[in-house]
N, CA and C atoms as a LAMMPS dump frame, in Angstrom:
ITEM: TIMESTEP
0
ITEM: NUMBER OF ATOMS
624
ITEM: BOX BOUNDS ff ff ff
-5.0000000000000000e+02 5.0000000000000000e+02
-5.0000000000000000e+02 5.0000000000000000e+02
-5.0000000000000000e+02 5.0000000000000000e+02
ITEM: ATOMS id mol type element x y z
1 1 1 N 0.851 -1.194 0
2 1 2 C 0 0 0
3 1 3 C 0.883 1.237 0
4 2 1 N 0.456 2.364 -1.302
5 2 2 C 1.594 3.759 -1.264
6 2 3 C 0.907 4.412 0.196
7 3 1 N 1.364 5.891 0.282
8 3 2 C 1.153 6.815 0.882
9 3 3 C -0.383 7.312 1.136
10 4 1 N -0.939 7.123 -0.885
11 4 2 C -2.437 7.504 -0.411
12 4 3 C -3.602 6.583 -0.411
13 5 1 N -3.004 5.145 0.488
14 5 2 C -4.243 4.2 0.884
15 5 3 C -4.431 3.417 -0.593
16 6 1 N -3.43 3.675 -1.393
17 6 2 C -3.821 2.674 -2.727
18 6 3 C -2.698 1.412 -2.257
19 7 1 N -3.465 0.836 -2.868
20 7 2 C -3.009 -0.739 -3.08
21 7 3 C -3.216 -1.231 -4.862
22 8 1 N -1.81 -2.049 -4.991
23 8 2 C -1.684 -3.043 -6.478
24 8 3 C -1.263 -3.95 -6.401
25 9 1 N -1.912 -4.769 -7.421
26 9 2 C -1.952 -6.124 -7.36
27 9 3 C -1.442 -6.844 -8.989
28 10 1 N -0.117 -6.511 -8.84
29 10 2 C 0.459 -6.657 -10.44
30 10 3 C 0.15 -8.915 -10.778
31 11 1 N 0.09 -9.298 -12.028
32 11 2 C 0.22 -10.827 -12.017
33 11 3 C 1.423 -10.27 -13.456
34 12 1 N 2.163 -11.525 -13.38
35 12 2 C 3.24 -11.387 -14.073
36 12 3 C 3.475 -12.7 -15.001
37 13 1 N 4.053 -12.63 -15.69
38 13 2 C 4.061 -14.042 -17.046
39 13 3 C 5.582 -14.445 -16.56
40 14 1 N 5.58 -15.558 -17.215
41 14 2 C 7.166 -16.357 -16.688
42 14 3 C 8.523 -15.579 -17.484
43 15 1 N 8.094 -14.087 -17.671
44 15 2 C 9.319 -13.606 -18.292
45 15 3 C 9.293 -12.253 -17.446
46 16 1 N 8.621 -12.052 -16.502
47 16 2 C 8.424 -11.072 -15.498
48 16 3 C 7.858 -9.8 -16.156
49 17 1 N 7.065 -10.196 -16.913
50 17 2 C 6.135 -9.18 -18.057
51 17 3 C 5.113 -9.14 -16.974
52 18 1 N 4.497 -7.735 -16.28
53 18 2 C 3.406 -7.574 -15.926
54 18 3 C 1.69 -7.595 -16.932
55 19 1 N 1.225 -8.56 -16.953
56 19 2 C 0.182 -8.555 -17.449
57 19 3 C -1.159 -8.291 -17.003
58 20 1 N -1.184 -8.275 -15.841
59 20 2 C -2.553 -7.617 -15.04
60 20 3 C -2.062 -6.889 -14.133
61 21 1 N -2.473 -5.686 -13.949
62 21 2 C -2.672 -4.841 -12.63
63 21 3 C -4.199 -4.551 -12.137
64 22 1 N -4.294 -4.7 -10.906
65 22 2 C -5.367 -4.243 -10.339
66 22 3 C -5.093 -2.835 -9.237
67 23 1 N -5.795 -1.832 -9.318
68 23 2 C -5.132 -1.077 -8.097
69 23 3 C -6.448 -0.911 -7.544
70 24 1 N -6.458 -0.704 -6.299
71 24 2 C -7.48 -0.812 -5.391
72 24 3 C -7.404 0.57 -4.321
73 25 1 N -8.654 1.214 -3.676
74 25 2 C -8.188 2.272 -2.542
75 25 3 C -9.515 1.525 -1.464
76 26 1 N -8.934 2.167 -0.378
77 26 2 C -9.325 1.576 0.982
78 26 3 C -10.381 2.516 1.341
79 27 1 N -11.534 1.902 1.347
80 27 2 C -13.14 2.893 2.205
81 27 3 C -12.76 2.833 3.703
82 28 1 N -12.696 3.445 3.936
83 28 2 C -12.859 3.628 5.294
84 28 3 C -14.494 3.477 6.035
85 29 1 N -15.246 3.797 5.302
86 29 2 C -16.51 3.816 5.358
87 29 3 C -17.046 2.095 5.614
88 30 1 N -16.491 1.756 4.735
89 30 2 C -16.922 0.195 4.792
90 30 3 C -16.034 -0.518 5.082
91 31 1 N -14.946 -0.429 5.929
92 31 2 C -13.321 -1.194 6.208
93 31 3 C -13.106 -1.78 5.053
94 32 1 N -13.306 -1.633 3.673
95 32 2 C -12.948 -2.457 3.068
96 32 3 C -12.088 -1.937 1.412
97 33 1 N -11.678 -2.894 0.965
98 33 2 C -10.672 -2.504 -0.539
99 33 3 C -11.645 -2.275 -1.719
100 34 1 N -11.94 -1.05 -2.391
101 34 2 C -12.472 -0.872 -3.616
102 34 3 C -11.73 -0.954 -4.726
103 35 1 N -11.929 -1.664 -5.401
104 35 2 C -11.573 -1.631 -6.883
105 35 3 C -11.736 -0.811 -7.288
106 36 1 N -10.201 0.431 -7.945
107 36 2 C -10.354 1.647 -8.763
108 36 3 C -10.231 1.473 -10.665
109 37 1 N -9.288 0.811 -10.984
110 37 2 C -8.681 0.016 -12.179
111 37 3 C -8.198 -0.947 -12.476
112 38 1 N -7.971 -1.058 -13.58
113 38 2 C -7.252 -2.921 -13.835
114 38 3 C -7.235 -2.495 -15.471
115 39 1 N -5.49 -3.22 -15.835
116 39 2 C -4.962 -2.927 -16.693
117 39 3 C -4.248 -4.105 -16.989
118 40 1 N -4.509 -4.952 -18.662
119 40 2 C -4.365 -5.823 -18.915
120 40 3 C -3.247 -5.716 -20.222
121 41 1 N -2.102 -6.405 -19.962
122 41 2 C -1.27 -5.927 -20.6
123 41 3 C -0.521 -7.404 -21.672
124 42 1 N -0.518 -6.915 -23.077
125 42 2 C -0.41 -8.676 -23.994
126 42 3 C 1.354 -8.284 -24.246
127 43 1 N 2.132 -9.509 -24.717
128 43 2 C 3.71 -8.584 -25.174
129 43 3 C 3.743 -9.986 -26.342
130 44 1 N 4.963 -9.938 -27.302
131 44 2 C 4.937 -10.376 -28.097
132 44 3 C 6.169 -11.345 -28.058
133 45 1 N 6.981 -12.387 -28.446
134 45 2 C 7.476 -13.137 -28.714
135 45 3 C 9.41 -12.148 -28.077
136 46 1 N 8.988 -11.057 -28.331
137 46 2 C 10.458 -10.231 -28.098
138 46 3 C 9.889 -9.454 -26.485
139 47 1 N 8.848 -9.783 -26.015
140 47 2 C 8.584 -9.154 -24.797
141 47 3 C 8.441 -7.544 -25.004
142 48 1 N 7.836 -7.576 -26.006
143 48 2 C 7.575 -5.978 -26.423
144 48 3 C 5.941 -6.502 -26.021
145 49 1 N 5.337 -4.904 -25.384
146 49 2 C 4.15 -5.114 -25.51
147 49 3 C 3.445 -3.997 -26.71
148 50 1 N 2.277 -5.446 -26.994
149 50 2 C 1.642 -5.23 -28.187
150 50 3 C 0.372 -4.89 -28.04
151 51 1 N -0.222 -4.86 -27.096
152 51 2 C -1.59 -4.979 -26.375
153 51 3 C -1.815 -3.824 -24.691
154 52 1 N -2.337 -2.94 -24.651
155 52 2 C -2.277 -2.395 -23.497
156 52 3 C -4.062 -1.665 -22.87
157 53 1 N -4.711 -2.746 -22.28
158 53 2 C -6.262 -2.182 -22.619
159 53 3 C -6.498 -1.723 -20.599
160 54 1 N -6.779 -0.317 -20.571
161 54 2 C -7.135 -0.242 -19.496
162 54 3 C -9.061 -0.24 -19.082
163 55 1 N -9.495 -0.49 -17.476
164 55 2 C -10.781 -0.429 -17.254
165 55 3 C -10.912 0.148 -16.033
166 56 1 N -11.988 0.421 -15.889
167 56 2 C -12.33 1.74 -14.414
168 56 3 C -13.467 0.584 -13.392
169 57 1 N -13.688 0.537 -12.565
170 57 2 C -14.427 -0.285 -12.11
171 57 3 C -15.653 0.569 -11.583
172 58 1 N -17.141 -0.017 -12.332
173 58 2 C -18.276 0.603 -12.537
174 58 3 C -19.177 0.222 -10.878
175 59 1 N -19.666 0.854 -9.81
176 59 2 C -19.902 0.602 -8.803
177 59 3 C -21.609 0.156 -9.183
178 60 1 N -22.033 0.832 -9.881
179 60 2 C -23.683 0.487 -10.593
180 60 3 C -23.819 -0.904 -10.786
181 61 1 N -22.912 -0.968 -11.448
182 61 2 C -23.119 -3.075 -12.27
183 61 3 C -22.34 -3.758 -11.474
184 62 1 N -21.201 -2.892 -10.259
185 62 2 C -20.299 -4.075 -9.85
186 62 3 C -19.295 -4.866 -10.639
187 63 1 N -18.933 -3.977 -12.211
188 63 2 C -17.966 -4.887 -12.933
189 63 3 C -17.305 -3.797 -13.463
190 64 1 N -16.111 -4.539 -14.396
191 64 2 C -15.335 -3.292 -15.045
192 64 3 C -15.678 -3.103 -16.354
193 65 1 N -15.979 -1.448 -16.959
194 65 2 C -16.118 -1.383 -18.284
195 65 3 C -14.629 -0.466 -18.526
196 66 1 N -14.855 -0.696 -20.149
197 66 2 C -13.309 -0.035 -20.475
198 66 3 C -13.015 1.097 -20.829
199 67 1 N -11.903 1.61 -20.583
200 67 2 C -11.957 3.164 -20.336
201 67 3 C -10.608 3.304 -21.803
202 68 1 N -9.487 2.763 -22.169
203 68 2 C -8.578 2.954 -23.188
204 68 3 C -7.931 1.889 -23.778
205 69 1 N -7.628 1.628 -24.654
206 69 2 C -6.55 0.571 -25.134
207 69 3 C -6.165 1.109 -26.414
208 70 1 N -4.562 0.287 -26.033
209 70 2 C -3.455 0.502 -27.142
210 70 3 C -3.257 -0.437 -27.767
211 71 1 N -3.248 -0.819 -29.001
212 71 2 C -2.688 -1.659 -30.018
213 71 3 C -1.524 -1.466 -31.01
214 72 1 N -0.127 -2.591 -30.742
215 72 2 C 1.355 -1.972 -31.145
216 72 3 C 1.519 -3.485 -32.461
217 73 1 N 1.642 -3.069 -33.472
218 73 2 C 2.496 -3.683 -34.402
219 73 3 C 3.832 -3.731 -34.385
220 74 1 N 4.546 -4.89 -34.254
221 74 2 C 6.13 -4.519 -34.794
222 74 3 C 6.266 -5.29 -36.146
223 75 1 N 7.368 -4.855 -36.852
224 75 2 C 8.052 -6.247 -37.916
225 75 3 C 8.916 -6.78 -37.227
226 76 1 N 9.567 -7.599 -38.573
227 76 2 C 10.175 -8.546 -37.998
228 76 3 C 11.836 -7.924 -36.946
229 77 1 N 12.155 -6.255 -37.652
230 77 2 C 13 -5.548 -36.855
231 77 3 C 12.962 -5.286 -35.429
232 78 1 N 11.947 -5.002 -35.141
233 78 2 C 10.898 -4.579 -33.769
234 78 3 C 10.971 -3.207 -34.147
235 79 1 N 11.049 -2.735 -35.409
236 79 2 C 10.423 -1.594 -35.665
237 79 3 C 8.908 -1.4 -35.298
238 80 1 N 8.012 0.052 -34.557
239 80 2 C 6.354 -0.21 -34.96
240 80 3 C 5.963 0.133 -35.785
241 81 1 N 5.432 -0.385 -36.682
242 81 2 C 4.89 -0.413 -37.636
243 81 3 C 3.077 -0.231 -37.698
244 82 1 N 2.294 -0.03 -36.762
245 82 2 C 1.217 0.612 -36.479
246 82 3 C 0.933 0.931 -35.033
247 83 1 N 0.165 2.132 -34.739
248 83 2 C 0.053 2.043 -33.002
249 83 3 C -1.465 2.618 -33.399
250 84 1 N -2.273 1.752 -32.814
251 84 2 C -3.987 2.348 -32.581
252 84 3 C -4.072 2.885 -31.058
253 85 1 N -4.91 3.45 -31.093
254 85 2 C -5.626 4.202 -29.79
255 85 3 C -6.859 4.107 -29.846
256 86 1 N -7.989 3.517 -28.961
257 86 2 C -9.512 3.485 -28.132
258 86 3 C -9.683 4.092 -27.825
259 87 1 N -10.841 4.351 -27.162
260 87 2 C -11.986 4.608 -26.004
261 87 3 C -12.825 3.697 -25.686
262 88 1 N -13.848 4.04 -25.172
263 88 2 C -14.765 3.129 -24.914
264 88 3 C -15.942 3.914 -24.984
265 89 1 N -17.141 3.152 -25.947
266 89 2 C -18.102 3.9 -25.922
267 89 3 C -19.128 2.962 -24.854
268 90 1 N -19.493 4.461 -24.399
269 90 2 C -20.582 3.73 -23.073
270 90 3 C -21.702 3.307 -23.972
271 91 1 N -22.542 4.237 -25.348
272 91 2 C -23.827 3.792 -25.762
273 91 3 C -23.722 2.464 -26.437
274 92 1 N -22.794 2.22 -27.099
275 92 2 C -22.339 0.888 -28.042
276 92 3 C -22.102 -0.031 -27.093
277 93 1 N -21.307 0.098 -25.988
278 93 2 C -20.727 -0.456 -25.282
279 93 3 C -19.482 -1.642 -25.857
280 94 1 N -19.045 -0.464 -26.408
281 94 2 C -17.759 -1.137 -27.535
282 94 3 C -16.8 -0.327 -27.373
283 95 1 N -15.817 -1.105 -27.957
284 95 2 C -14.462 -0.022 -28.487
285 95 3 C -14.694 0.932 -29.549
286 96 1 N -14.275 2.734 -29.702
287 96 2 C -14.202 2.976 -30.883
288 96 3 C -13.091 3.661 -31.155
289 97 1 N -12.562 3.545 -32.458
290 97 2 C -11.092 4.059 -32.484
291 97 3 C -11.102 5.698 -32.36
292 98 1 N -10.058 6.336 -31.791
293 98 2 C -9.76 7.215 -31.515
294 98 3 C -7.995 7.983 -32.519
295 99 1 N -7.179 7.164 -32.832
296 99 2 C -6.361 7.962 -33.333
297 99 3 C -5.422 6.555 -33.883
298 100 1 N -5.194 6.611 -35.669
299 100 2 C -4.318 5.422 -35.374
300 100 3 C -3.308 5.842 -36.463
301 101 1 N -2.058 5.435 -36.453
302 101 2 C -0.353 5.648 -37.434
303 101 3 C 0.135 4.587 -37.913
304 102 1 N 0.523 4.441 -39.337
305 102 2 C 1.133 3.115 -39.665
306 102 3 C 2.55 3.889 -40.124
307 103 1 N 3.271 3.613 -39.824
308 103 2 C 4.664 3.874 -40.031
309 103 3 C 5.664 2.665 -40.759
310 104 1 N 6.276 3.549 -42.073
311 104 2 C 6.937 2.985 -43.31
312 104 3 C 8.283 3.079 -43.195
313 105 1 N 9.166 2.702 -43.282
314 105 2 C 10.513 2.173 -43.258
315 105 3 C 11.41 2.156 -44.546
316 106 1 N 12.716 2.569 -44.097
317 106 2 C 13.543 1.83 -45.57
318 106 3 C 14.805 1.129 -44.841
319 107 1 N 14.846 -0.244 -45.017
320 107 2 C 15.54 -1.194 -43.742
321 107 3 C 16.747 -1.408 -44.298
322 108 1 N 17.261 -0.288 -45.697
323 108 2 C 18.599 -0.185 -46.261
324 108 3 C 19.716 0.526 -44.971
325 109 1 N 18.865 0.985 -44.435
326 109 2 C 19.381 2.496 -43.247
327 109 3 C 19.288 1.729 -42.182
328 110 1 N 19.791 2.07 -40.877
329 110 2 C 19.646 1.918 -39.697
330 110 3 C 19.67 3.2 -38.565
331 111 1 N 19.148 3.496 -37.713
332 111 2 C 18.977 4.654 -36.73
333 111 3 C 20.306 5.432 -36.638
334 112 1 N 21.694 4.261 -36.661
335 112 2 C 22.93 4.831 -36.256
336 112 3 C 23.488 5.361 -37.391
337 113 1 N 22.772 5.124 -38.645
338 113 2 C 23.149 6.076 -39.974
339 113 3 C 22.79 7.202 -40.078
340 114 1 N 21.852 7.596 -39.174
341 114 2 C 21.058 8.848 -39.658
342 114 3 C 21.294 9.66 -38.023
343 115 1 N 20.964 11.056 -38.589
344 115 2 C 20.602 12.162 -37.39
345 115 3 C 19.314 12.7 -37.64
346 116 1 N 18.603 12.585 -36.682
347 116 2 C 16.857 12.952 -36.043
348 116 3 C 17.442 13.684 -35.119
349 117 1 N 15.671 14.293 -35.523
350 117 2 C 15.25 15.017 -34.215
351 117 3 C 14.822 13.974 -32.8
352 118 1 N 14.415 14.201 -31.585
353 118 2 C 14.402 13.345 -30.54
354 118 3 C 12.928 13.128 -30.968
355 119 1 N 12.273 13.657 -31.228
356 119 2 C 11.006 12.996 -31.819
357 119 3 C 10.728 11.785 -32.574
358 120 1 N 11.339 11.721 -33.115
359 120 2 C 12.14 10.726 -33.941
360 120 3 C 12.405 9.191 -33.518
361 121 1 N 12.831 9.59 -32.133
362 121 2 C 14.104 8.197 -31.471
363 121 3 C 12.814 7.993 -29.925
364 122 1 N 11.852 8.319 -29.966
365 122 2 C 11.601 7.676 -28.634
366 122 3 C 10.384 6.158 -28.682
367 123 1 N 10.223 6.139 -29.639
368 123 2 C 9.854 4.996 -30.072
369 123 3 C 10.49 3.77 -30.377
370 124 1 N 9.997 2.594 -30.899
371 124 2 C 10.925 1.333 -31.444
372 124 3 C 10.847 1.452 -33.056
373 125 1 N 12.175 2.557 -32.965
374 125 2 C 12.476 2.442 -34.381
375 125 3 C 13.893 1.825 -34.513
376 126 1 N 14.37 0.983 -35.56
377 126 2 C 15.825 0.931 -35.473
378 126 3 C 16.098 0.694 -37.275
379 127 1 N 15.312 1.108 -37.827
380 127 2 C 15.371 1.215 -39.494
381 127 3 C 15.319 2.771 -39.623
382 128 1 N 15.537 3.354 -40.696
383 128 2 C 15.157 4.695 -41.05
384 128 3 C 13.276 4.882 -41.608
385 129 1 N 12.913 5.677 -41.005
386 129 2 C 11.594 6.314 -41.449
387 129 3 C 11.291 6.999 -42.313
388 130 1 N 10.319 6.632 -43.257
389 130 2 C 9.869 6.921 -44.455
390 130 3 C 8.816 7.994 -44.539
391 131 1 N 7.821 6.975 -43.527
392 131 2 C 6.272 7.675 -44.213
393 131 3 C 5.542 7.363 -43.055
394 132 1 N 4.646 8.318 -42.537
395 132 2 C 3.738 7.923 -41.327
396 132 3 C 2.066 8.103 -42.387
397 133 1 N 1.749 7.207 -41.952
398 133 2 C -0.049 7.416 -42.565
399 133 3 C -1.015 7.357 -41.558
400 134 1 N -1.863 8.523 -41.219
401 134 2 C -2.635 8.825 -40.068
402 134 3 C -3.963 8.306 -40.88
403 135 1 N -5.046 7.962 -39.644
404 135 2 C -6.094 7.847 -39.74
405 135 3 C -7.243 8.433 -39.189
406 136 1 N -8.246 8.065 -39.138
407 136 2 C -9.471 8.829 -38.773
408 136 3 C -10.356 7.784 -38.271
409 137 1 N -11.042 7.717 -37.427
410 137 2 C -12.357 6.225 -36.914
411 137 3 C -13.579 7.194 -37.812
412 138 1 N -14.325 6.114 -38.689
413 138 2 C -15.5 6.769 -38.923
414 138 3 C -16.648 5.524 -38.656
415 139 1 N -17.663 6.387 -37.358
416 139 2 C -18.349 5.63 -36.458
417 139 3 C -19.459 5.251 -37.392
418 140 1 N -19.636 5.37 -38.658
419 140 2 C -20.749 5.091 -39.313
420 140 3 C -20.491 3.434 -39.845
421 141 1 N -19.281 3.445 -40.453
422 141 2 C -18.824 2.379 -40.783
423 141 3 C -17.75 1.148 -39.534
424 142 1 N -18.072 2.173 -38.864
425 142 2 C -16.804 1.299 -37.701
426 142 3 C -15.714 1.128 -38.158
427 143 1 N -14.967 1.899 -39.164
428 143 2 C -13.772 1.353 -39.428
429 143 3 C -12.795 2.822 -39.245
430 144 1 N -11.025 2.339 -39.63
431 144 2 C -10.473 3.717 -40.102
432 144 3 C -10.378 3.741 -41.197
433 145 1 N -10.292 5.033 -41.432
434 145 2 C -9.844 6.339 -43.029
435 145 3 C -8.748 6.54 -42.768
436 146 1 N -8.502 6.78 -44.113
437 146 2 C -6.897 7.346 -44.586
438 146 3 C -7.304 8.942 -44.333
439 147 1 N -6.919 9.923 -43.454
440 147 2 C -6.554 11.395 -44.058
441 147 3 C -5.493 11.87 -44.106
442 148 1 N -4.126 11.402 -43.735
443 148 2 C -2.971 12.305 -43.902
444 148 3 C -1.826 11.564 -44.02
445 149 1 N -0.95 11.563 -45.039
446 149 2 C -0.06 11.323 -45.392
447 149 3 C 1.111 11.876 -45.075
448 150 1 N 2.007 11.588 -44.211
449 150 2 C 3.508 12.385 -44.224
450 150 3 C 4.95 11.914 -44.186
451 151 1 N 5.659 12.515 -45.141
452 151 2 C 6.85 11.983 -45.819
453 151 3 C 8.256 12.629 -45.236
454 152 1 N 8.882 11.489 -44.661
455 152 2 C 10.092 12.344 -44.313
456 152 3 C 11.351 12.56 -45.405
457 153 1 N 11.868 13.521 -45.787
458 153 2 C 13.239 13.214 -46.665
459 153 3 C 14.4 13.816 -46.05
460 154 1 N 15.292 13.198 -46.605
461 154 2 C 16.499 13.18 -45.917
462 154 3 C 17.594 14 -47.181
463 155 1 N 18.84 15.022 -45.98
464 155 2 C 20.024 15.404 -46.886
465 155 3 C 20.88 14.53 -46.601
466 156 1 N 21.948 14.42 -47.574
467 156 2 C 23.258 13.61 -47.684
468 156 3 C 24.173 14.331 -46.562
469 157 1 N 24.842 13.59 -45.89
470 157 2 C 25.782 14.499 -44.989
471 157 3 C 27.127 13.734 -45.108
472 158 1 N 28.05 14.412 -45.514
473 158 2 C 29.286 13.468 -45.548
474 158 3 C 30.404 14.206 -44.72
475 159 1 N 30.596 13.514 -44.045
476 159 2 C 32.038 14.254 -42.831
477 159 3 C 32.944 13.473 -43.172
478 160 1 N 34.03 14.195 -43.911
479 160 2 C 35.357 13.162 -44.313
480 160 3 C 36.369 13.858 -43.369
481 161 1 N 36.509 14.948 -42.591
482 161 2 C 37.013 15.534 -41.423
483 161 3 C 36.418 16.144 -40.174
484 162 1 N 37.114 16.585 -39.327
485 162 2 C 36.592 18.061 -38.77
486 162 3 C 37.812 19.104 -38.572
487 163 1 N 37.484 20.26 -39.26
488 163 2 C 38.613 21.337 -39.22
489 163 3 C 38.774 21.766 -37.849
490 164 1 N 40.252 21.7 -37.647
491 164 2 C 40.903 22.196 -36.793
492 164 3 C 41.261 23.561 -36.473
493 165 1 N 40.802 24.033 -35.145
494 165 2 C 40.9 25.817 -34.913
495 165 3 C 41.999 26.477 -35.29
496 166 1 N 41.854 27.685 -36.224
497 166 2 C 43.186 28.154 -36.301
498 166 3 C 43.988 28.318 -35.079
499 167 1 N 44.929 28.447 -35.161
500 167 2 C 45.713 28.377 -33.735
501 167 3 C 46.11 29.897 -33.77
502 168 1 N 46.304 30.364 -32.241
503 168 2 C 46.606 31.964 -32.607
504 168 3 C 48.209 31.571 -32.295
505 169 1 N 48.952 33.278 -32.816
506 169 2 C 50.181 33.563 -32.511
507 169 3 C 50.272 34.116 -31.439
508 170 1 N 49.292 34.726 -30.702
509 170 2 C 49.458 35.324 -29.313
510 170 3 C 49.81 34.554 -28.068
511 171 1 N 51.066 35.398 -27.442
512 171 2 C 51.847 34.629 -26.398
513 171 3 C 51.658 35.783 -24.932
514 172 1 N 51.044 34.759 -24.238
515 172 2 C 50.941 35.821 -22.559
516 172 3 C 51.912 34.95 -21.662
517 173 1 N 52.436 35.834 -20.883
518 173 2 C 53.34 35.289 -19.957
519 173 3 C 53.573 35.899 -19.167
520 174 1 N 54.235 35.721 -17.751
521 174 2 C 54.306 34.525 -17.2
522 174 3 C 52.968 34.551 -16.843
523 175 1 N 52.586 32.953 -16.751
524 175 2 C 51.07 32.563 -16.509
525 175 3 C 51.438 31.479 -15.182
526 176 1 N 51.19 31.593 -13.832
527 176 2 C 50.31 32.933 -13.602
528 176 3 C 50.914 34.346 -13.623
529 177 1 N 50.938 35.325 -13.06
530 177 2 C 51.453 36.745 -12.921
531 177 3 C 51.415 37.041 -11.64
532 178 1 N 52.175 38.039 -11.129
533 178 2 C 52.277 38.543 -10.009
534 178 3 C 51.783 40.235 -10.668
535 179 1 N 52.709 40.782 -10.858
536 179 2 C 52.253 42.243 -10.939
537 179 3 C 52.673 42.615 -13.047
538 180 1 N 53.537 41.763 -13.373
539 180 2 C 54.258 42.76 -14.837
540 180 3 C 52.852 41.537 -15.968
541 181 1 N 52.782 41.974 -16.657
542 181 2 C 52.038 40.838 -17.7
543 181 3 C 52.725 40.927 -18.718
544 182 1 N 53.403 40.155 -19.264
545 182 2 C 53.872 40.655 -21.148
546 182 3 C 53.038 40.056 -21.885
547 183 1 N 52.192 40.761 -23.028
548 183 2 C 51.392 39.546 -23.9
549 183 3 C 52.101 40.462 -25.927
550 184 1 N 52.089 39.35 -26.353
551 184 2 C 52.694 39.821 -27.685
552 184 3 C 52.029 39.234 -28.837
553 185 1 N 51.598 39.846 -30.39
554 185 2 C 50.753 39.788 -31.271
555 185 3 C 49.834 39.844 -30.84
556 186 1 N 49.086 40.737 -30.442
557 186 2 C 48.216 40.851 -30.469
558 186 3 C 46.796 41.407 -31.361
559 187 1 N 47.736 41.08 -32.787
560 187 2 C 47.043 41.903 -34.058
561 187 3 C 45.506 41.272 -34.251
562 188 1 N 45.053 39.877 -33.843
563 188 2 C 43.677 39.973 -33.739
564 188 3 C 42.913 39.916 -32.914
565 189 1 N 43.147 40.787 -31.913
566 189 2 C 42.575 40.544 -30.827
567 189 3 C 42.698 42.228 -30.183
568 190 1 N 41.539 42.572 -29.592
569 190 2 C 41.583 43.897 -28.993
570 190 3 C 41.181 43.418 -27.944
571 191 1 N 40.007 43.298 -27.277
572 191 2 C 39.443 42.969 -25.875
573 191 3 C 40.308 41.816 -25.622
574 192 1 N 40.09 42.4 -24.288
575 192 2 C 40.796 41.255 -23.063
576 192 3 C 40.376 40.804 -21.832
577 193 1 N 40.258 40.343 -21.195
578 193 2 C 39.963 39.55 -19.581
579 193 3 C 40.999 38.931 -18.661
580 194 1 N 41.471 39.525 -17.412
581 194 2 C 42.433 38.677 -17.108
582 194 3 C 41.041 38.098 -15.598
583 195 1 N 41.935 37.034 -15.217
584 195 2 C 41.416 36.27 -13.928
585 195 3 C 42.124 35.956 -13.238
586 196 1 N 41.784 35.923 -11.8
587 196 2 C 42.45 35.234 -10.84
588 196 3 C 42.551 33.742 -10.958
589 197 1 N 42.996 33.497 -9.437
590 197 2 C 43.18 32.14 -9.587
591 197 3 C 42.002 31.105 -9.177
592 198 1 N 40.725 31.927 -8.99
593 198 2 C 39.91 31.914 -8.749
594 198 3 C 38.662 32.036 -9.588
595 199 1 N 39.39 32.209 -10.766
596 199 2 C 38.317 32.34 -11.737
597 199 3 C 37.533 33.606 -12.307
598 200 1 N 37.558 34.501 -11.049
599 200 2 C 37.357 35.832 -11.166
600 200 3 C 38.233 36.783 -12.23
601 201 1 N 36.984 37.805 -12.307
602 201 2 C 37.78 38.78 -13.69
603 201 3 C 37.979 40.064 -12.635
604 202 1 N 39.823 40.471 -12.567
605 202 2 C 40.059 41.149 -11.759
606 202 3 C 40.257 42.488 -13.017
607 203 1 N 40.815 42.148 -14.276
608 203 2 C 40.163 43.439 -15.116
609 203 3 C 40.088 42.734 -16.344
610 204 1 N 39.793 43.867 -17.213
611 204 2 C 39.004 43.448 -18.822
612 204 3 C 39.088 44.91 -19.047
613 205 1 N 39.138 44.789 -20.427
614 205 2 C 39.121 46.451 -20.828
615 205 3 C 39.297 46.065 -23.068
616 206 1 N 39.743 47.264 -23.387
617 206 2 C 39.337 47.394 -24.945
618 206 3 C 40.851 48.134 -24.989
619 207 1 N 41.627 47.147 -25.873
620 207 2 C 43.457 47.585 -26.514
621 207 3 C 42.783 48.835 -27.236
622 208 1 N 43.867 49.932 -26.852
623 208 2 C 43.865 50.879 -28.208
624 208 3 C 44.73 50.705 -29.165
């Protein structure tokens, strides 16, 4: 039991995959444990989960109806290759889709070939990304629509070096200093900063 009187009740598969949670809070009213949720969780052959359906527990009927679920495609990479999103309709008393992505690949590439944005990398991608195709639930037909298409393209980047800083000719000495400073060439450089040993800027000023 946490801090605020909840209690969980995880069951686990022989690969220590949580597949049921129940969480429960304590009436005080009735000394006893209420059922708040329960979350049923499927995983796939690589222990990825593929399946994630949550439920609220209905005090009227005494049972649970469902409140969300996730549905995860991978290939054979463990790239995902579709992710759906639910609800639950109370009048149907069904699932209806809410938001779903099929995501396209080119498995010539791999993640460590390319530079993304972090948007990009927080998913199970490990091919390069092509094409995401969004959908739409249309409740007339119960099914999804295609509405949006989006294409990523990529520039060529080739790093056959990295250039090295010009190096200056300017010489300061002795480093550290007591009271004299000598510094010499100073032809590109006007402003200056000196510091203690402390890190502090004891002066700075503009060469005439």
């Amino acid at each position: 039991m946490d801090s605020t009187g909840k209690m969980e009740y995880p069951t686990y598969d022989s690969f220590g995959n949580k597949t049921e949670i129940i969480k429960s809070t304590w009436e005080v009213s009735k000394t006893n444990w209420k059922f708040i949720s329960k979350q049923i969780n499927n995983y796939n052959s690589n222990n990825i989960a593929t399946l994630l359906s949550t439920y609220a527990w209905n005090e009227g009927t005494n049972d649970w109806i469902g409140y969300g679920k996730y549905e995860y495609v991978f290939d054979e990479n463990d790239n995902l290759i579709d992710a759906l999103k639910y609800s639950w309709d109370a009048i149907r008393n069904d699932w209806k889709g809410d938001s779903r992505r099929e995501h396209l690949y080119d498995k010539a590439f791999t993640m460590a070939d390319l530079i993304l944005p972090s948007w990009l990398t927080t998913e199970n991608r490990f091919n390069k990304p092509v094409q995401f195709l969004d959908y739409n639930w249309n409740p007339n037909s119960n099914n999804w629509i295609e509405f949006q298409l989006s294409t990523l393209y990529y520039s060529d980047v080739v790093i056959s070096k990295v250039s090295e800083p010009a190096l200056s000719n300017t010489k300061v000495f002795p480093n550290p200093v007591n009271d004299l400073l000598h510094i010499s060439n100073m032809d590109d450089f006007r402003e200056y900063s000196i510091l203690n040993m402390q890190g502090m800027t004891v002066k700075s000023g503009i060469l005439e």
